[in-house]
PyMOL Python script that loads the backbone (N, CA, C, O; Angstrom):
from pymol import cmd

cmd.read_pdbstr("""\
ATOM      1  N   UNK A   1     -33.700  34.561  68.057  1.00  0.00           N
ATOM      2  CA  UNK A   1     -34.498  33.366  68.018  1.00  0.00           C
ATOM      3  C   UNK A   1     -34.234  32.607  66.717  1.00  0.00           C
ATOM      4  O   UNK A   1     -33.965  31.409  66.808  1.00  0.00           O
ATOM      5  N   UNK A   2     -34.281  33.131  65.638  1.00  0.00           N
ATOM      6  CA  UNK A   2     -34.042  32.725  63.988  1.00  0.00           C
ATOM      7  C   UNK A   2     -32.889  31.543  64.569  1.00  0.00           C
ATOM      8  O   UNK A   2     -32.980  30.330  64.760  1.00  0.00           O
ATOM      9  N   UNK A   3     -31.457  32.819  64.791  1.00  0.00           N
ATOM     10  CA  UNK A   3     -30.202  32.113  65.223  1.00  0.00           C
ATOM     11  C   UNK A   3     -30.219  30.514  65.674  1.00  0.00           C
ATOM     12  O   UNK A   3     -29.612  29.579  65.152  1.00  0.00           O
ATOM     13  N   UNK A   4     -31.167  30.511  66.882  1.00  0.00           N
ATOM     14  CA  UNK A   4     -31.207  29.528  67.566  1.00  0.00           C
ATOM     15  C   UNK A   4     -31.878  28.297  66.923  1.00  0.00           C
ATOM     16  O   UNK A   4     -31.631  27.092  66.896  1.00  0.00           O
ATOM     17  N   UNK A   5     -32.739  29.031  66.465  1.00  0.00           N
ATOM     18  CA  UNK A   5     -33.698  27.718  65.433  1.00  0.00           C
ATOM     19  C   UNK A   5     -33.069  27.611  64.619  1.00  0.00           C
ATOM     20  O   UNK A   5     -33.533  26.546  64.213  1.00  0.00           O
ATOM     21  N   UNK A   6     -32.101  27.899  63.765  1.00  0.00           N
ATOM     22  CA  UNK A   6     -31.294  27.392  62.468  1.00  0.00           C
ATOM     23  C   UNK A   6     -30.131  26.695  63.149  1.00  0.00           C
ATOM     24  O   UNK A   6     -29.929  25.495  63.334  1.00  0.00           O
ATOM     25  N   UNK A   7     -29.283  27.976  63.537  1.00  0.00           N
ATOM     26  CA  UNK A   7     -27.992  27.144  64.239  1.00  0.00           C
ATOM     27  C   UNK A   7     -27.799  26.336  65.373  1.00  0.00           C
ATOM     28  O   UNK A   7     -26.940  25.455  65.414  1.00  0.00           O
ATOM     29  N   UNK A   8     -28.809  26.684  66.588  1.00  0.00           N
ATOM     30  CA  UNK A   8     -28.436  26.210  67.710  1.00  0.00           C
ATOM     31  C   UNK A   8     -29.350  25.348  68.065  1.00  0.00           C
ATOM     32  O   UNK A   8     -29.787  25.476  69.208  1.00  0.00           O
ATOM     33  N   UNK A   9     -29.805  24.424  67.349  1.00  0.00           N
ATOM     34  CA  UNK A   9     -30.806  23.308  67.820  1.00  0.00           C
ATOM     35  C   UNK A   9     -30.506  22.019  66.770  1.00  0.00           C
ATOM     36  O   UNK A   9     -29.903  22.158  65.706  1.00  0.00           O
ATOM     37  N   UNK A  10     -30.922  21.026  67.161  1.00  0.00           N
ATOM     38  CA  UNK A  10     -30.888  19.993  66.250  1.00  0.00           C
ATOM     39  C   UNK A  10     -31.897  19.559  65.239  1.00  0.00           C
ATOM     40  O   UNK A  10     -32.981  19.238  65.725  1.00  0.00           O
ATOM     41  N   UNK A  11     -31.794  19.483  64.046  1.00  0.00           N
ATOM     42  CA  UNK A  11     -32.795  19.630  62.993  1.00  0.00           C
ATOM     43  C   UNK A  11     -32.824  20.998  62.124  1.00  0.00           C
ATOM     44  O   UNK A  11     -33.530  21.231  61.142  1.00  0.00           O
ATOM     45  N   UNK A  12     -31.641  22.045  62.894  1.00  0.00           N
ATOM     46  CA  UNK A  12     -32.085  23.594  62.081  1.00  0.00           C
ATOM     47  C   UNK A  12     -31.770  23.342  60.812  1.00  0.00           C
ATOM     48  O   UNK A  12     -32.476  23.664  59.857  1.00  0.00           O
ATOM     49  N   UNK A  13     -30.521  22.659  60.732  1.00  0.00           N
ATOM     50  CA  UNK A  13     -30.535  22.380  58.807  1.00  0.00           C
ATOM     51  C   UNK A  13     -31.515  22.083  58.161  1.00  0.00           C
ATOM     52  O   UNK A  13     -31.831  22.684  57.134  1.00  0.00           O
ATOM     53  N   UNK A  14     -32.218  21.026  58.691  1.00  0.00           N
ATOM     54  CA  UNK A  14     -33.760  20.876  57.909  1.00  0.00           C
ATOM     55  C   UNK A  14     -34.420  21.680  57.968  1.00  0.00           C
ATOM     56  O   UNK A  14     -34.886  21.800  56.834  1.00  0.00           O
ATOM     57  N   UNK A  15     -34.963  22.641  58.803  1.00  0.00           N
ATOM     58  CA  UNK A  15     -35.818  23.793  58.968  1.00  0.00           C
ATOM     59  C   UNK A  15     -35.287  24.831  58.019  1.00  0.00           C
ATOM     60  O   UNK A  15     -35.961  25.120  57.031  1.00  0.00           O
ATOM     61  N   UNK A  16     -34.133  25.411  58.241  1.00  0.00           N
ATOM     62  CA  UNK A  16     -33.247  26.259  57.128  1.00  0.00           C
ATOM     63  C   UNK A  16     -33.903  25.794  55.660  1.00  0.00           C
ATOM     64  O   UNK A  16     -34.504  26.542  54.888  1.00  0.00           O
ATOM     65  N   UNK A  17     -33.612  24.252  55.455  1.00  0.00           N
ATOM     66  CA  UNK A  17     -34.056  24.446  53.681  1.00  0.00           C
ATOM     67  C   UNK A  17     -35.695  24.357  53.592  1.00  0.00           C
ATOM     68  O   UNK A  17     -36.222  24.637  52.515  1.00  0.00           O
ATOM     69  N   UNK A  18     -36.617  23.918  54.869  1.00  0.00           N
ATOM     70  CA  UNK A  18     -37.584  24.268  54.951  1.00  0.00           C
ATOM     71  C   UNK A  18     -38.112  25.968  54.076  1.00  0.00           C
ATOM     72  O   UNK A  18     -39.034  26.251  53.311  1.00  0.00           O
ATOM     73  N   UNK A  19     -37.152  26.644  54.596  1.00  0.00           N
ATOM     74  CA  UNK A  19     -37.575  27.806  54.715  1.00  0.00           C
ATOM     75  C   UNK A  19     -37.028  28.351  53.472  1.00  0.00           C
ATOM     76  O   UNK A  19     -37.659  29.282  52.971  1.00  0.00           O
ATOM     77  N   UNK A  20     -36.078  27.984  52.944  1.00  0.00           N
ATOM     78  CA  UNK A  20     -35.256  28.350  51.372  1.00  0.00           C
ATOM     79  C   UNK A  20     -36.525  27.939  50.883  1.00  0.00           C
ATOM     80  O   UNK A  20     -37.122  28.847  50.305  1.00  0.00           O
ATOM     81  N   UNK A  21     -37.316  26.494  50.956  1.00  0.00           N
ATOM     82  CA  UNK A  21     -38.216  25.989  49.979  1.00  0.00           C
ATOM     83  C   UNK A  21     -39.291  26.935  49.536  1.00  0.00           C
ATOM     84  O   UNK A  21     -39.635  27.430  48.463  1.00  0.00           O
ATOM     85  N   UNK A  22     -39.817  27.010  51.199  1.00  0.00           N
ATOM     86  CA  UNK A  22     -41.245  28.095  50.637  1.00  0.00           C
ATOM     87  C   UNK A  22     -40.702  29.990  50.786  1.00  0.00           C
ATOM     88  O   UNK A  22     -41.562  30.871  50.757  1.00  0.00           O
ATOM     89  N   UNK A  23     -39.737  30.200  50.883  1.00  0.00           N
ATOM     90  CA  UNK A  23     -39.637  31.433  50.126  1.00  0.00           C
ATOM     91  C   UNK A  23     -39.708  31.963  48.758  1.00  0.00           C
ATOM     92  O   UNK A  23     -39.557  33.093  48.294  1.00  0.00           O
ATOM     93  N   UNK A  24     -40.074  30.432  48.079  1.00  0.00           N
ATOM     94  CA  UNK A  24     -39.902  30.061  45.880  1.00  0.00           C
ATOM     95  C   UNK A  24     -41.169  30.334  46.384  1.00  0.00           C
ATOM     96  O   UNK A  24     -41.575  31.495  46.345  1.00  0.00           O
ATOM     97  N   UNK A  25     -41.740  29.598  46.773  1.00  0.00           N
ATOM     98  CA  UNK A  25     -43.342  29.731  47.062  1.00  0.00           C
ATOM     99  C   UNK A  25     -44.005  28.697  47.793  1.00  0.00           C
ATOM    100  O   UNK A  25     -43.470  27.846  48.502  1.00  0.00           O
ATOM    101  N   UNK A  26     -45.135  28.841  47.570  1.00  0.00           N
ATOM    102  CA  UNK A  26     -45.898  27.859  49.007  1.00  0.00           C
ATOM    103  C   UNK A  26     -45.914  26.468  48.502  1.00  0.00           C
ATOM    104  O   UNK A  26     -45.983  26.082  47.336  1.00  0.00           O
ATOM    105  N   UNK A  27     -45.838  25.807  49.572  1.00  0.00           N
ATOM    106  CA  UNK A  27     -45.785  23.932  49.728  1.00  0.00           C
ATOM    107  C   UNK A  27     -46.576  23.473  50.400  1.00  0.00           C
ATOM    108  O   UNK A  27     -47.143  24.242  51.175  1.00  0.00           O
ATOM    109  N   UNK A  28     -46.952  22.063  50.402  1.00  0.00           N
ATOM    110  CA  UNK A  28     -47.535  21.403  51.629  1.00  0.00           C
ATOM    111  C   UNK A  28     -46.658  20.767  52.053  1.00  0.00           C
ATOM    112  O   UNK A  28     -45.466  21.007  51.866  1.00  0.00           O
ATOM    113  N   UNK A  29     -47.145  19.793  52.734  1.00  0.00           N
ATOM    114  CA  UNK A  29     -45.801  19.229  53.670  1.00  0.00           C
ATOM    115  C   UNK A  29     -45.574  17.881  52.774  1.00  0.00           C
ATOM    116  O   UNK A  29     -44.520  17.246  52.820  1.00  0.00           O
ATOM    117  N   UNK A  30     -46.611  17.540  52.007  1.00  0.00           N
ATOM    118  CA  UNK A  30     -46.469  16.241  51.455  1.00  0.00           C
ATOM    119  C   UNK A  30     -45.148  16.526  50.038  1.00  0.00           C
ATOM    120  O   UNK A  30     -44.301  15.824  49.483  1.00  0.00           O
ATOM    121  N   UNK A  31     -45.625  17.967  49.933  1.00  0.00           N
ATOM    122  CA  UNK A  31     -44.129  18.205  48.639  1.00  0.00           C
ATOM    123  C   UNK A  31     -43.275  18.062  49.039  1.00  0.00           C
ATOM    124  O   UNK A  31     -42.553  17.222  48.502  1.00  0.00           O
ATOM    125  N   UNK A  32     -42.712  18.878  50.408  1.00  0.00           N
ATOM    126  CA  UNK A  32     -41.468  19.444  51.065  1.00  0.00           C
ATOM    127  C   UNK A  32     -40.899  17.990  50.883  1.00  0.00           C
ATOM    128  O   UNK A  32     -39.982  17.679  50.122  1.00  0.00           O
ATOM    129  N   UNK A  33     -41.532  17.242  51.629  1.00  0.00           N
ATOM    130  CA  UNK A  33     -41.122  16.000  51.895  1.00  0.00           C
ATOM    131  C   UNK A  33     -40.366  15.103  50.895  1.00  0.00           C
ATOM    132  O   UNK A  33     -39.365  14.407  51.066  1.00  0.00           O
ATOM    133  N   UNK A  34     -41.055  15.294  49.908  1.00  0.00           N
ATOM    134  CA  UNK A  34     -40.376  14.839  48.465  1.00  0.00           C
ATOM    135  C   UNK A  34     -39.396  15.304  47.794  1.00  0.00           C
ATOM    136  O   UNK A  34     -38.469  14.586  47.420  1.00  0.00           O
ATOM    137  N   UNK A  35     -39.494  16.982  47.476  1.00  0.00           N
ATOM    138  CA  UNK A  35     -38.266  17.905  47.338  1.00  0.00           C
ATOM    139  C   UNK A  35     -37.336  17.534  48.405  1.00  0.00           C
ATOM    140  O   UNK A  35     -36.502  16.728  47.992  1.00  0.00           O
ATOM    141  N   UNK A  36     -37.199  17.839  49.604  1.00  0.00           N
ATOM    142  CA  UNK A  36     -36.225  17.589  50.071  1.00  0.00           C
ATOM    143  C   UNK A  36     -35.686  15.945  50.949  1.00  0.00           C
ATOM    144  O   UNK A  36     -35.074  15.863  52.015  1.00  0.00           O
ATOM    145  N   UNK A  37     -36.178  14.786  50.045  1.00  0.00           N
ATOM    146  CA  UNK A  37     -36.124  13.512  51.061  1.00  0.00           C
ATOM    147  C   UNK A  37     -35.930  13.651  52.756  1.00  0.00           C
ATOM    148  O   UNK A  37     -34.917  13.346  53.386  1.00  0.00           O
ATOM    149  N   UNK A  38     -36.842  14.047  53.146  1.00  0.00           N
ATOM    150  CA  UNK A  38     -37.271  13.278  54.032  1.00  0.00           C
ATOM    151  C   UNK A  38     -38.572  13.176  54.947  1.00  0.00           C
ATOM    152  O   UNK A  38     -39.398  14.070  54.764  1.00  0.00           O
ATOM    153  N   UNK A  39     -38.771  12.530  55.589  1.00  0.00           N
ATOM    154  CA  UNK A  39     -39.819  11.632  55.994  1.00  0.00           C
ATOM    155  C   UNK A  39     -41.365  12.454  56.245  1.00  0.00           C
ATOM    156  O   UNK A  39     -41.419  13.423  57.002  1.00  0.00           O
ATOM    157  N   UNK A  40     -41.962  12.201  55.888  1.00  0.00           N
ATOM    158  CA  UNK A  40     -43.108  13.158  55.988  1.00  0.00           C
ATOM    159  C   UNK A  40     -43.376  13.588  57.449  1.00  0.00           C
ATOM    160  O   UNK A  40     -43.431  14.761  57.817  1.00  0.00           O
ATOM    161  N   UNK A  41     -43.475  12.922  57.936  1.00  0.00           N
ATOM    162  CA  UNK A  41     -43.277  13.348  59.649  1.00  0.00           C
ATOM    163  C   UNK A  41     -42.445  13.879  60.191  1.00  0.00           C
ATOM    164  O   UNK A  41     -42.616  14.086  61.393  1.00  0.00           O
ATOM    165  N   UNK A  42     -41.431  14.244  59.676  1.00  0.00           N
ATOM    166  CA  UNK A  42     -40.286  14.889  60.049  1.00  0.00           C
ATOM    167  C   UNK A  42     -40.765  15.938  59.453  1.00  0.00           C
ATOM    168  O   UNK A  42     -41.258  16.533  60.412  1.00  0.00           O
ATOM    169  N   UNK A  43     -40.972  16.608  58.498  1.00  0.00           N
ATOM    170  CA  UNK A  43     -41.377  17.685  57.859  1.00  0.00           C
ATOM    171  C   UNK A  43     -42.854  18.446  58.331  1.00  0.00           C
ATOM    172  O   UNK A  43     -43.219  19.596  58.087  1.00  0.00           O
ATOM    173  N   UNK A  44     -43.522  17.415  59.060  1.00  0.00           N
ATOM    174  CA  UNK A  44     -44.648  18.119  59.733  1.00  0.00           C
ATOM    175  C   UNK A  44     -44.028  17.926  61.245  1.00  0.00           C
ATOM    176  O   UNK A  44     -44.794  18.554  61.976  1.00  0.00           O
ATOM    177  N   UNK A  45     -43.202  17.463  61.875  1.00  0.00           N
ATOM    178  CA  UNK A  45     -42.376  18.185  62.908  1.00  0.00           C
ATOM    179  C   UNK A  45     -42.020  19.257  63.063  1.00  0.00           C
ATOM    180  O   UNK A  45     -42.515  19.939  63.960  1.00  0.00           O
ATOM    181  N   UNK A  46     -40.830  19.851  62.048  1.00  0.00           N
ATOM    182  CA  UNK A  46     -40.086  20.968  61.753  1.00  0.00           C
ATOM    183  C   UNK A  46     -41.118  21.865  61.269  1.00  0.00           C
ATOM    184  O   UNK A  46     -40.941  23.015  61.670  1.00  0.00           O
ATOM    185  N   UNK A  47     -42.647  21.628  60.169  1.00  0.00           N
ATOM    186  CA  UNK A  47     -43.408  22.498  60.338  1.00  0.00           C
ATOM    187  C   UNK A  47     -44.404  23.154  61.823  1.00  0.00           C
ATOM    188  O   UNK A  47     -44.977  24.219  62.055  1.00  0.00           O
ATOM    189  N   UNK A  48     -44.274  22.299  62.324  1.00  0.00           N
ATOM    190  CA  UNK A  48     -44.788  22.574  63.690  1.00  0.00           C
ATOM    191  C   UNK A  48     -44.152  23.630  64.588  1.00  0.00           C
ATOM    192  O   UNK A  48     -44.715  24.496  65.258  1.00  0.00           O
ATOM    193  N   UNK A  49     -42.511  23.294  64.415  1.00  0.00           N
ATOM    194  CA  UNK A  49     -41.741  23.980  65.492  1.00  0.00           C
ATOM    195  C   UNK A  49     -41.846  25.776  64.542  1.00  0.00           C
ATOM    196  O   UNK A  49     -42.024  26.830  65.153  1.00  0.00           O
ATOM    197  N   UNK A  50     -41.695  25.684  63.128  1.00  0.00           N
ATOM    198  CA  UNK A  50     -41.732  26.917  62.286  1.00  0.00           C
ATOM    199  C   UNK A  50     -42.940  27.903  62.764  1.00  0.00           C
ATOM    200  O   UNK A  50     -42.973  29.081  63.120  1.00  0.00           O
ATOM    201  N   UNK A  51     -44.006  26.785  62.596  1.00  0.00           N
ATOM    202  CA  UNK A  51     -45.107  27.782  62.649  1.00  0.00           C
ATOM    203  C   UNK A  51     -45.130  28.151  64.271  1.00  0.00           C
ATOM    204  O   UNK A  51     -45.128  29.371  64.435  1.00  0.00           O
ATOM    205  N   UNK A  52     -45.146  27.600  65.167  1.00  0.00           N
ATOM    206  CA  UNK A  52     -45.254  27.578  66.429  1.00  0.00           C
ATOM    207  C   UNK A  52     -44.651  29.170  66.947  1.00  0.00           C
ATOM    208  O   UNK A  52     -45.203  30.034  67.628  1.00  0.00           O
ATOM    209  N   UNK A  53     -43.100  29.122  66.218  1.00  0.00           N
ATOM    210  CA  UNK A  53     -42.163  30.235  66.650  1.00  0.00           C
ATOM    211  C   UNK A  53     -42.371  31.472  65.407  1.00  0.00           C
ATOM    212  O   UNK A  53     -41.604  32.433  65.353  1.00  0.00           O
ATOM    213  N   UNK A  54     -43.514  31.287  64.442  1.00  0.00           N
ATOM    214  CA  UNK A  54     -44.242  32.908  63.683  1.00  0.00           C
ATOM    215  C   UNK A  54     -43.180  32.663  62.598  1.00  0.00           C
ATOM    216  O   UNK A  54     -42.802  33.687  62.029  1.00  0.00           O
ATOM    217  N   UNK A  55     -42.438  31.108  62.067  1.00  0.00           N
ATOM    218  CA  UNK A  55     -41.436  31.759  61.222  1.00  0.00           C
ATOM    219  C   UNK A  55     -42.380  31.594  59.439  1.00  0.00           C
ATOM    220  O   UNK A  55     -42.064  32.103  58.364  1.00  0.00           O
ATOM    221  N   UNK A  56     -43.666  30.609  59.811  1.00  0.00           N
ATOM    222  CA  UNK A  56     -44.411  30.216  58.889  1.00  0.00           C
ATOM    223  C   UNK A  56     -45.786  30.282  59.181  1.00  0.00           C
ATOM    224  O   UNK A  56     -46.135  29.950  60.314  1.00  0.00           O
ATOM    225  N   UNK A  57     -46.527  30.605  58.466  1.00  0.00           N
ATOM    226  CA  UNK A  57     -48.054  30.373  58.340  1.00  0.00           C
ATOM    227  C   UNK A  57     -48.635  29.341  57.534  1.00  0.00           C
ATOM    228  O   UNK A  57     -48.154  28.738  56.575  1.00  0.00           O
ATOM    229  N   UNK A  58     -49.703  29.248  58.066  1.00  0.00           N
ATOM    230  CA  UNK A  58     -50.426  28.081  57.102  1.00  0.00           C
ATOM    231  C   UNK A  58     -51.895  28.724  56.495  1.00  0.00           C
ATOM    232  O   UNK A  58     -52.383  29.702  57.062  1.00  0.00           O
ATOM    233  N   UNK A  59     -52.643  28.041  55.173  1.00  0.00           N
ATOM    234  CA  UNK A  59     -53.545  27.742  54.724  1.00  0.00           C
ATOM    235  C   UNK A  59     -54.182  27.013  53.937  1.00  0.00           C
ATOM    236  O   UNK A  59     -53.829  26.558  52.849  1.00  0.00           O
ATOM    237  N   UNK A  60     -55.094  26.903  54.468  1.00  0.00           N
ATOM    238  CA  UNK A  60     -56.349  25.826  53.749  1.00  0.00           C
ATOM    239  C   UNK A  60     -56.556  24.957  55.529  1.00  0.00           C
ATOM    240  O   UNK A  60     -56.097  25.184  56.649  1.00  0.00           O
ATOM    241  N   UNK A  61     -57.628  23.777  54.850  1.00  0.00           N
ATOM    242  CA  UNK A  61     -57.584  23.099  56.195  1.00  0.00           C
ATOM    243  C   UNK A  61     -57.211  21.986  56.362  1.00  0.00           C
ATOM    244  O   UNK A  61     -56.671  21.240  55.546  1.00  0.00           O
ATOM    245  N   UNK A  62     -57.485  21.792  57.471  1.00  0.00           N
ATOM    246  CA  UNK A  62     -57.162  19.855  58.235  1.00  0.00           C
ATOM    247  C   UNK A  62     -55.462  20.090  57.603  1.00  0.00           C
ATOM    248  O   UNK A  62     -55.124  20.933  56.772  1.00  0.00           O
ATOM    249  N   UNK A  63     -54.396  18.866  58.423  1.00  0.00           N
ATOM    250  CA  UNK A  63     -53.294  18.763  57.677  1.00  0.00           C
ATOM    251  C   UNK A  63     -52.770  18.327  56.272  1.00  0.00           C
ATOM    252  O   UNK A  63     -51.642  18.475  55.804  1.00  0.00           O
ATOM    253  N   UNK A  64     -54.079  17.646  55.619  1.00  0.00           N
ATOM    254  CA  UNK A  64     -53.305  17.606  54.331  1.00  0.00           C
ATOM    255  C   UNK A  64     -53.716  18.637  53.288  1.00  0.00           C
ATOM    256  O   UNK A  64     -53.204  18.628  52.169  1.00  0.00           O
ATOM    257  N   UNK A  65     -54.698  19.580  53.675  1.00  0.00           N
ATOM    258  CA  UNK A  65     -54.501  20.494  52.931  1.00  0.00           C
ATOM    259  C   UNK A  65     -54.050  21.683  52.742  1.00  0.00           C
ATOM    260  O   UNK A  65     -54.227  22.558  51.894  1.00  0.00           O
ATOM    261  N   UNK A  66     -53.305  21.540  53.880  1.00  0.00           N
ATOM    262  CA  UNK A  66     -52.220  23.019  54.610  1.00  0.00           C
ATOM    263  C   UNK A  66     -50.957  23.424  53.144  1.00  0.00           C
ATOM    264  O   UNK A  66     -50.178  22.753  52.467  1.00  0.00           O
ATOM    265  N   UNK A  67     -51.303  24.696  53.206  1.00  0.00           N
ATOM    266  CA  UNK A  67     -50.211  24.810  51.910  1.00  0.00           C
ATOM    267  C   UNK A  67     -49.310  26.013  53.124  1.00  0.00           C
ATOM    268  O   UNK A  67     -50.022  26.825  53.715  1.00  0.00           O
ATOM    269  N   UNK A  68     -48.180  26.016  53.322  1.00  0.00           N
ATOM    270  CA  UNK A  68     -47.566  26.722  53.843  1.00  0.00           C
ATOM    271  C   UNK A  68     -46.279  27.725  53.740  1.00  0.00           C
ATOM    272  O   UNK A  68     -45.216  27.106  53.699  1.00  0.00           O
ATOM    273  N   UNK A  69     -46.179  28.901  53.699  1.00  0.00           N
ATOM    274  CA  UNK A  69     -45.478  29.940  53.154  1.00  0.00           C
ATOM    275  C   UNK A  69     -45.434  30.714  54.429  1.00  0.00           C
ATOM    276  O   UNK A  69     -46.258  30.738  55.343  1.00  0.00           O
ATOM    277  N   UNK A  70     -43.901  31.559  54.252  1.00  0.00           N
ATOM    278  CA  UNK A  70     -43.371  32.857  54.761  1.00  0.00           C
ATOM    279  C   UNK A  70     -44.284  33.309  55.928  1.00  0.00           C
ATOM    280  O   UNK A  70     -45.425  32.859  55.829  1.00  0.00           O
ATOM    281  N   UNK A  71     -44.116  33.888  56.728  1.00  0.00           N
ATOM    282  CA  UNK A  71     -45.006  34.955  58.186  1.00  0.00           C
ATOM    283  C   UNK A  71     -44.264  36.229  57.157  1.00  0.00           C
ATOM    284  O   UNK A  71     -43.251  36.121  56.465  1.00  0.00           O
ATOM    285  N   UNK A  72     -45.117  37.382  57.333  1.00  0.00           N
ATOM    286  CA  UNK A  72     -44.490  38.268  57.380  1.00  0.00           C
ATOM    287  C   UNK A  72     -43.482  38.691  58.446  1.00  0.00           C
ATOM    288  O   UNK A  72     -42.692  39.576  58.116  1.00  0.00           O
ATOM    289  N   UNK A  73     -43.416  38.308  59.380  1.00  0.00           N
ATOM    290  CA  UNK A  73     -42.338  38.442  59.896  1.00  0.00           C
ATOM    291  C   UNK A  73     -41.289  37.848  59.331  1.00  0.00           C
ATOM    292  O   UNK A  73     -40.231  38.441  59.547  1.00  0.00           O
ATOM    293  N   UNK A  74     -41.217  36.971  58.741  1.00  0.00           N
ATOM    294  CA  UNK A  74     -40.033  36.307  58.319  1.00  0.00           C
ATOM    295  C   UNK A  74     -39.338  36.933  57.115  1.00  0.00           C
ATOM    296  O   UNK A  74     -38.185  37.119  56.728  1.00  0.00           O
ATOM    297  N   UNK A  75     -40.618  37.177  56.694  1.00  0.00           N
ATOM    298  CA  UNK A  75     -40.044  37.868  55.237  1.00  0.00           C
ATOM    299  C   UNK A  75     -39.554  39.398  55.282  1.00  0.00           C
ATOM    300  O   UNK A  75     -38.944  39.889  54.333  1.00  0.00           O
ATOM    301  N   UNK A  76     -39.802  39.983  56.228  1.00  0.00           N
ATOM    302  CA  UNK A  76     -38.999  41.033  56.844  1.00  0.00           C
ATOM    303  C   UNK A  76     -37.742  40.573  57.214  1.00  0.00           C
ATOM    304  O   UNK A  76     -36.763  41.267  56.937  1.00  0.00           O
ATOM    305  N   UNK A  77     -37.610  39.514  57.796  1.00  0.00           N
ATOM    306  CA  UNK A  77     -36.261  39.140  58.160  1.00  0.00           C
ATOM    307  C   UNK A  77     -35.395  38.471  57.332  1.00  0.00           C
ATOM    308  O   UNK A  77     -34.231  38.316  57.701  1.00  0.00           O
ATOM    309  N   UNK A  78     -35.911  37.891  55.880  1.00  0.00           N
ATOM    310  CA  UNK A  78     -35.455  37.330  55.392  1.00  0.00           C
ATOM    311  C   UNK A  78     -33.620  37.214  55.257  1.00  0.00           C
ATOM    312  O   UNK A  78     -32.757  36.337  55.219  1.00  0.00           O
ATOM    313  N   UNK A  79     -33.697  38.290  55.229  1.00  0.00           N
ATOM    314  CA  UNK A  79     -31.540  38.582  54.960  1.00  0.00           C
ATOM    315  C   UNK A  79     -31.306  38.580  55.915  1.00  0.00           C
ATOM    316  O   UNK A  79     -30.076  38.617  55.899  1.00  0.00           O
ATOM    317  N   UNK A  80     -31.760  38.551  57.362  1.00  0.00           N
ATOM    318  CA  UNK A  80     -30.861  38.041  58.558  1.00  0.00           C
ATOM    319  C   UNK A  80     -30.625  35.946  58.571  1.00  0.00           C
ATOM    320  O   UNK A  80     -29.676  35.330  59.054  1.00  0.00           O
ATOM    321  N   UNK A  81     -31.888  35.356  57.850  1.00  0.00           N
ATOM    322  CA  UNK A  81     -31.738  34.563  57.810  1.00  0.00           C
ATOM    323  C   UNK A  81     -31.314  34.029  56.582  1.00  0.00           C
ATOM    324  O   UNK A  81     -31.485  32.841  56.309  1.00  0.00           O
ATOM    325  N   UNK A  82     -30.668  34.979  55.682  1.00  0.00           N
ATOM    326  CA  UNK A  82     -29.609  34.125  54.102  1.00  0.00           C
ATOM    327  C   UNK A  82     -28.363  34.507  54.992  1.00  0.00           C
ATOM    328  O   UNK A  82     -27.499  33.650  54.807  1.00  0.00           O
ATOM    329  N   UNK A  83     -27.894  35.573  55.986  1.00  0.00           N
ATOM    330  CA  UNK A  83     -26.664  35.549  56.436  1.00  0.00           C
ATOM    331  C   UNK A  83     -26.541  34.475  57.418  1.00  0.00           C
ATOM    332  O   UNK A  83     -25.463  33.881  57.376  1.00  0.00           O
ATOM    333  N   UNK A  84     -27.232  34.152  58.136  1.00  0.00           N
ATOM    334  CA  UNK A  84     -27.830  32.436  58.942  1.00  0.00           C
ATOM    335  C   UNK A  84     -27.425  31.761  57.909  1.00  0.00           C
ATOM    336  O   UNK A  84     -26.394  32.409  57.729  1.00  0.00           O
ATOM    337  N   UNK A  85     -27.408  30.957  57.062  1.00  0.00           N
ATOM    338  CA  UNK A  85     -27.742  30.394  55.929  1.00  0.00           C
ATOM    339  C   UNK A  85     -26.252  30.301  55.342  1.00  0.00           C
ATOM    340  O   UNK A  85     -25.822  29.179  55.076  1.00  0.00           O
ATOM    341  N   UNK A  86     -25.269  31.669  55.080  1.00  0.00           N
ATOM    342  CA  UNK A  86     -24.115  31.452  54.509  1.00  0.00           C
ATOM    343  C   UNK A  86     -22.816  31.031  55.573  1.00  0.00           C
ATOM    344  O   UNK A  86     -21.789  30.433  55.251  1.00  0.00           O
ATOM    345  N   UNK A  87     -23.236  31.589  57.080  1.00  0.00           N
ATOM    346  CA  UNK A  87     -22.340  31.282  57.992  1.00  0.00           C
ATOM    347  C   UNK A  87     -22.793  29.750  58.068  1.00  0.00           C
ATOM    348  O   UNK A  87     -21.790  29.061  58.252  1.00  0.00           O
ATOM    349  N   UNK A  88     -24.006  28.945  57.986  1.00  0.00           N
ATOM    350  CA  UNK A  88     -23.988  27.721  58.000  1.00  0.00           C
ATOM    351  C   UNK A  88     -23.054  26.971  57.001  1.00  0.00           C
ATOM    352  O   UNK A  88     -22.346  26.042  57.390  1.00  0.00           O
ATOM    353  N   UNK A  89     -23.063  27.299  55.999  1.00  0.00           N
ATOM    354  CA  UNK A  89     -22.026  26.517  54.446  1.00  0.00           C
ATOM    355  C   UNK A  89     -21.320  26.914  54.638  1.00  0.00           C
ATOM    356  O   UNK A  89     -20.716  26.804  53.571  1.00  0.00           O
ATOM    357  N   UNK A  90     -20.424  27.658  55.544  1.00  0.00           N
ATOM    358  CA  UNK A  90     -18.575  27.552  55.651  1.00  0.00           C
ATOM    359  C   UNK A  90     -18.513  26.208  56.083  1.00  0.00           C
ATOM    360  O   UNK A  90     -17.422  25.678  56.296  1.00  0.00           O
TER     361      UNK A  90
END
""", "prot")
cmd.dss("prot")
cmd.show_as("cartoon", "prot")
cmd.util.cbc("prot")
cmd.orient("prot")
């Protein structure tokens, strides 16, 4: 599933540094957006599809005060998704 959401869909590059971002530590979407230019709605898109598929959690409330970091699942998986990550930059 990781696979598919990074490599095999459109937008996984953005989701990928999504996910480089809050592995430093937790963000809202209004940072991401800024760290990585682009559009705030796009970034609460790609947070949608993250959290949706367990790759992110959220806390605090309502959307602008969502700070969002790692699932443990993810962070178990983390090194399947830096080898995701290096086969992407060839």
């Amino acid at each position: 599933m990781l696979w598919w959401l990074i490599a095999g869909t459109r937008g996984g590059i953005n989701r990928a540094r999504i996910i480089k971002e809050i592995h430093n530590r937790p963000y809202n979407a209004n940072q991401l957006s800024k760290m990585l230019n682009l559009d705030y709605k796009t970034i609460r898109h790609h947070m949608d599809v993250l959290k949706k598929n367990n790759i992110i959690k959220c806390s605090g409330e309502g959307q602008y005060g969502s700070v969002y970091m790692l699932s443990s699942v993810m962070k178990e998986n983390y090194e399947s998704f830096d080898k995701i990550w290096k086969e992407l930059e060839k």
